[in-house]
C-alpha positions in Angstrom: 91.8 69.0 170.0 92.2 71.3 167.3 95.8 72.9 166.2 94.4 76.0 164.7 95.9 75.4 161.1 93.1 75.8 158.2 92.4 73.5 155.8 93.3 76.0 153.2 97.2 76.4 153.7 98.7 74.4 151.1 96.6 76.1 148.5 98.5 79.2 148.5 101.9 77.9 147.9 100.5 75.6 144.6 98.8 79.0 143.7 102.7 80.8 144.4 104.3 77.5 142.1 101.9 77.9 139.4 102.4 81.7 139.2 106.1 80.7 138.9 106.1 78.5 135.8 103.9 80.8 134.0 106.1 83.6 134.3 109.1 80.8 133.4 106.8 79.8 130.4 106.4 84.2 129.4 110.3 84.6 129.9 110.9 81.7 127.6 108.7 83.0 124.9 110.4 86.7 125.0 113.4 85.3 124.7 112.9 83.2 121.7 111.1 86.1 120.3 113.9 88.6 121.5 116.9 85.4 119.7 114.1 85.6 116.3 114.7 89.3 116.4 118.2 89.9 116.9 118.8 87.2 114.0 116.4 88.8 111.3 118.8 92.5 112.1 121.8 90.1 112.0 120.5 88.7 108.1 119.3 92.5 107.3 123.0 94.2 108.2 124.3 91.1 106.1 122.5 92.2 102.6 123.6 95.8 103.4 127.5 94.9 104.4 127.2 92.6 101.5 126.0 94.6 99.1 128.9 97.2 100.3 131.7 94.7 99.0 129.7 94.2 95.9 129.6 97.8 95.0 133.2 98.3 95.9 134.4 95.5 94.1 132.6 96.9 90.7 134.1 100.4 91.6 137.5 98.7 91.7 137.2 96.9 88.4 135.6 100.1 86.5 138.1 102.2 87.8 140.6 101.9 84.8 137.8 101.1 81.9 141.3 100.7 79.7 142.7 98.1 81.7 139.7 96.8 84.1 141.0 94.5 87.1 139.6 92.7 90.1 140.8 93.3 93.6 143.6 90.8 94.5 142.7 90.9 98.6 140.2 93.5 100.9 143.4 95.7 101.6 143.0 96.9 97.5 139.4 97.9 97.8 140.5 100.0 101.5 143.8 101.7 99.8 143.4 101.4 96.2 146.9 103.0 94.4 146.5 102.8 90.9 145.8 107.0 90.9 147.8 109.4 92.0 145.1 109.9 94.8 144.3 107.2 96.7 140.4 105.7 96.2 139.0 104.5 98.7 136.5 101.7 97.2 135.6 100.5 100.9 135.4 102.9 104.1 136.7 100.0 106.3 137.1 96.1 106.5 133.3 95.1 107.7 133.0 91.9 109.8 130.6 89.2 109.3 127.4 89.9 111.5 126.4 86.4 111.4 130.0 85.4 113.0 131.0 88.4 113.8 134.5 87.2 111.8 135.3 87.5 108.4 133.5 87.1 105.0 134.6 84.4 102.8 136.2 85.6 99.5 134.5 84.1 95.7 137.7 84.1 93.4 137.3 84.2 89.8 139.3 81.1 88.4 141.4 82.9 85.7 143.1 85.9 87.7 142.2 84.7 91.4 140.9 88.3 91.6 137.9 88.3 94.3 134.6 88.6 92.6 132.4 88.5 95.7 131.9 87.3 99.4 129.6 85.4 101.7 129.1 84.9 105.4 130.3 80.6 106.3 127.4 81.2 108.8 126.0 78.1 109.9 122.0 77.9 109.8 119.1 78.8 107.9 118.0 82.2 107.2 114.5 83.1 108.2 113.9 85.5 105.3 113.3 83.6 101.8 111.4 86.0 100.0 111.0 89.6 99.0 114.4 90.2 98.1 115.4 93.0 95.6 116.1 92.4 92.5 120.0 91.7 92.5 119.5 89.9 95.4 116.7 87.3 93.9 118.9 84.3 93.9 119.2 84.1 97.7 115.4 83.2 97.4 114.8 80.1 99.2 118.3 79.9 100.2 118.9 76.7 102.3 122.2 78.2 104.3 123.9 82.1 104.5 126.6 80.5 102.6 123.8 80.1 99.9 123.6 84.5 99.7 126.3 85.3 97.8 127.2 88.9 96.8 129.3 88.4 93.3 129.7 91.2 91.2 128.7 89.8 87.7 131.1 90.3 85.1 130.8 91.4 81.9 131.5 89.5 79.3 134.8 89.4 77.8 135.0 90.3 73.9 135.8 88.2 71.5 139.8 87.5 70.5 140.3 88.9 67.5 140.9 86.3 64.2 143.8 86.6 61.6 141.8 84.7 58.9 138.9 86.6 57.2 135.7 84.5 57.7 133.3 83.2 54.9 130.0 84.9 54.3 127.3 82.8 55.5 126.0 80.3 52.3 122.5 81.8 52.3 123.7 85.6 51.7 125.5 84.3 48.5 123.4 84.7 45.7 123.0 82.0 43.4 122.5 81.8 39.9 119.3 79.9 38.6 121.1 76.7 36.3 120.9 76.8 32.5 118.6 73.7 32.3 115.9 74.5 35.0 114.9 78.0 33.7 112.0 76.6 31.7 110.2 74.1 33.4 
């Protein structure tokens, strides 16, 4: 006797299941896509904010070309009081992007003025080429704490000597010897 169920029945729910984990598969995709995404804008705000505390830093130190000094701590480049009128080397305190804490400070060994920053992000950067050109060291950077934004000295001059230096031996001229002159 028949029950009056088709033969068909179970193929609509695998059809329903397999419709399921493809869409499961497609969300998985967008969101690694969407996670590759937000972390190339979190690496490009980095070079920007980064290259704002380089910049500020070199304002700082050519402020006073007499007497040039490096910022002791962020609050100098935010409220710098060396003028009458306070400069403002840095709008505001920027946060790591990577983090979302703060940057790391690179101290310069004789003064322990700050010389730079970088982000103690863990991980490795997706972008490894087609920096600018005062960025071309973070090229094939292995970690973000490998993109470091130092503001490159100058050199220093030289101290100045008390004792008067010889002239080099080859600018002295030399007289040709008595014995030598004919032969």
């Amino acid at each position: 006797m028949p029950t009056g169920k088709t033969a068909q029945s179970g193929f609509t729910y695998l059809l329903v299941l397999m419709l399921i984990a493809l869409i499961g598969m497609g969300l998985a995709a967008a969101g690694t896509l969407w996670r590759t995404e937000a972390q190339r804008d979190h690496e490009a705000d980095l070079l920007f904010i980064g290259d704002q505390y380089r910049e500020a830093i070199r304002s700082y130190y050519e402020l006073d070309p007499a007497q040039p000094r490096l910022p002791q701590s962020i609050d100098d480049l935010l409220e710098d009081n060396r003028r009458p009128n306070i400069v403002r080397h840095l709008r505001r305190a920027w946060r790591d992007p990577l983090t979302n804490g703060e940057f790391a400070l690179i101290r310069e060994p004789d003064t322990q003025g700050i010389v730079g920053v970088y982000s103690p992000a863990p991980g490795r950067p997706f972008k490894t080429a087609g920096f600018s050109a005062k960025d071309e060291a973070f090229k094939d950077a292995k970690s973000y704490a490998r993109w470091r934004f130092v503001m490159v000295l100058p050199p220093r001059a030289p101290a100045a000597q008390t004792s008067p230096q010889k002239p080099p031996e080859s600018s002295v001229p030399t007289a040709p010897r008595a014995g030598n002159a004919g032969r």
